[in-house]
N, C-alpha and C positions, 0 to 999 in steps of 0.2 A: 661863422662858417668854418669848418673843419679840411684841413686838407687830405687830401687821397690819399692814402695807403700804399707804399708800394711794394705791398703781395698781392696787389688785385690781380684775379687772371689774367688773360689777353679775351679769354669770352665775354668777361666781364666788361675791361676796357671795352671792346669793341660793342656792347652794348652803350657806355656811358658814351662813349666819343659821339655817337648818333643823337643821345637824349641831347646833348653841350651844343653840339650842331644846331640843331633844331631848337633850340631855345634861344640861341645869340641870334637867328635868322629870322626868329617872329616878334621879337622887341621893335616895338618902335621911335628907338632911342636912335639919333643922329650922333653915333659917335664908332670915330675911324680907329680910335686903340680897340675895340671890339668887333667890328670889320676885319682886324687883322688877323686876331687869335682866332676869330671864325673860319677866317681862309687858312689858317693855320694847322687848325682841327678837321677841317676838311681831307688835308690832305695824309694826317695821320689814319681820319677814316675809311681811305680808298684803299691805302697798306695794310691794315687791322684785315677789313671786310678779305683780303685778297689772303693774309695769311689763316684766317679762319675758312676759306672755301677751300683750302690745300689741306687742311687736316681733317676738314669732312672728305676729300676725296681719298686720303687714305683709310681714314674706316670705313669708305665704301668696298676698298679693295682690300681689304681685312676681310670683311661681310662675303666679297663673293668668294675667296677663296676660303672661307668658311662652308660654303655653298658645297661647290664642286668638290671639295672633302667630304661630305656628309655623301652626296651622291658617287661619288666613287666607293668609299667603304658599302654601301649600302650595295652596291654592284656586285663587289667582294661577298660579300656576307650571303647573299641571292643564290648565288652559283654555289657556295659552301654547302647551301644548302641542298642544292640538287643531285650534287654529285653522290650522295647518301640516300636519294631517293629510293622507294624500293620499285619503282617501273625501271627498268632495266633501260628501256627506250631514251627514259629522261637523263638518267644517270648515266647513259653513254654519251648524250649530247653534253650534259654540265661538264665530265671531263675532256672533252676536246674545248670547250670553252677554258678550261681551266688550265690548260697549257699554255696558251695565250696570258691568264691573267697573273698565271707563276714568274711571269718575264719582269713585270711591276712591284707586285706584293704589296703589302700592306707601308710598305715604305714608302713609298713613292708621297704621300704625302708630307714626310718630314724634310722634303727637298727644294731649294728656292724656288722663288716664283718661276724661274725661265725655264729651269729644269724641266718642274712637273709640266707648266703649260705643252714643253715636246712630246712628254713622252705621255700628256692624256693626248695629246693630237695623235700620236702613234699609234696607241691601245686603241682610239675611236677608226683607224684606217684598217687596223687588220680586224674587229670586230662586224665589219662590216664589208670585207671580201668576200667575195661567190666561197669559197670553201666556207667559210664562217655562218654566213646570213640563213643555211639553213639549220643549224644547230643551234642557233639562237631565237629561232624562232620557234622551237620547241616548247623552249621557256618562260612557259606564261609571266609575265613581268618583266625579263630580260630585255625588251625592246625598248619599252617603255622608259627603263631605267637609263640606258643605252644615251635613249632620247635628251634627257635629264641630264644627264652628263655632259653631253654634248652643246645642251643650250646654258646649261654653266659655264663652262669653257666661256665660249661667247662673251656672254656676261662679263666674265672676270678677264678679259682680253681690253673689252669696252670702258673698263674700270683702271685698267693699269692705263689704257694710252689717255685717258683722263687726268689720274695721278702725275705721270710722267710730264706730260704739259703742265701742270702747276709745278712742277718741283722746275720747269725752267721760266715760269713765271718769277718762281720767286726768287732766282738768280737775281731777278730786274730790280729786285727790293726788298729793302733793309728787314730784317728778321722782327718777329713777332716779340720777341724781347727789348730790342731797341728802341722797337715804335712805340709799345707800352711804356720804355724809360721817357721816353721823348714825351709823351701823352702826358705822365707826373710832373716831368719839368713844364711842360705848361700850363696847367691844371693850377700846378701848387705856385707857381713864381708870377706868372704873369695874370692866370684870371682870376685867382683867389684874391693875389695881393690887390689886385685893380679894384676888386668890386670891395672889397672892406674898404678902400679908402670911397670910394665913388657914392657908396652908399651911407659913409660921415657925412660925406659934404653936400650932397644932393639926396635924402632920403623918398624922396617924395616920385624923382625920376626911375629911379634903380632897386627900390625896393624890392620890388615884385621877379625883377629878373636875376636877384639876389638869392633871393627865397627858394626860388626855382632852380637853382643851379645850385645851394646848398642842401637841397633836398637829393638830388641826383645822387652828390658826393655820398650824403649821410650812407644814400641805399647801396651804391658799390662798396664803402667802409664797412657799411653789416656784414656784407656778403660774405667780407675779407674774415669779421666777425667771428659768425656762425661755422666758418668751414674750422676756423682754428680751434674750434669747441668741440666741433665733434670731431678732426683729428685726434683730441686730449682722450676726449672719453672712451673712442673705441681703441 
């Protein structure tokens, strides 16, 4: 039995810690030194699983403010377009819309998250004042898009106070680095060493729950493996 690597990710980990779990839990082996590293890994697992749902909520809030970017320029670019119209009607409308959206430009996306969230809430309040609503509604599409911006917002409001609460969850607990060092220190010191001796002196008992737990290790150590191969080659 090989012991763990410790470049494994923390995705990684936080897979094996579940397979480790789940494997000391359905032995039916009467023994309290692996009862312990079981509660032990447990409680590694509940820190792991909590610092991996904080970093899926930041690529959620990456993702929507990807979002509402893409529909804001697309807002931009609409109106660009109008105001060149050759109906006279449309192209008076697009530049009264476009005074409005000269106050933003094209910047307004390179501005932190709290920023833009104001000033798309801004943009969305005067686009949709009585002098406004009917110049934009000249604009086949303009509403629509309007719409789209508006329910991104949303979205990426619903994503940050998401984020934000896990960034003070994880105040409560130890960082994804540590738990991962903590996970190697147990792995390699206490269940590795345990089950090489356990399965000398008792083969017949521990074999199988040996097997299964150095299968685990083998596949997070490929993991560890394969990434540093294809780091080399590309």
């Amino acid at each position: 039995m090989s012991k763990l690597l410790r470049e494994i990710r923390a995705v990684d980990a936080t897979y094996l810690v579940e397979q480790l779990h789940e494997q000391l839990g359905g032995t039916s082996l009467s023994d309290n030194h692996i009862l312990m590293i079981r509660a032990e890994l447990e409680k590694l697992m509940a820190g792991l699983k909590e610092q991996y749902h904080k970093q899926r909520y930041k690529s959620t809030l990456q993702q929507a403010d990807a979002e509402r970017d893409q529909c804001y320029r697309g807002l931009l670019y609409l109106n660009k377009g109008y105001v060149h119209h050759p109906d006279k009607s449309l192209s008076t409308a697009a530049q009264k819309v476009q005074q409005v959206l000269d106050k933003y430009g094209f910047g307004l996306v390179k501005k932190n998250y709290a920023t833009q969230s104001t000033l798309i809430d801004a943009l969305l309040r005067q686009l949709t004042q009585a002098d406004m609503a009917p110049m934009v509604a000249q604009l086949s599409g303009m509403s629509e898009l309007i719409e789209q911006l508006d329910k991104a917002q949303r979205n990426f409001e619903s994503a940050e106070r998401q984020w934000h609460q896990a960034r003070v969850e994880e105040s409560k607990t130890p960082s994804a680095t540590v738990l991962k060092y903590d996970l190697i220190q147990l792995v390699n010191h206490k269940l590795v060493m345990y089950l090489r001796a356990m399965v000398h002196i008792n083969p017949e008992s521990y074999k199988a729950l040996y097997d299964g737990v150095a299968r685990s290790i083998k596949q997070a150590n490929d993991a560890v493996h394969r990434r540093k191969s294809s780091t080399t080659v590309s």
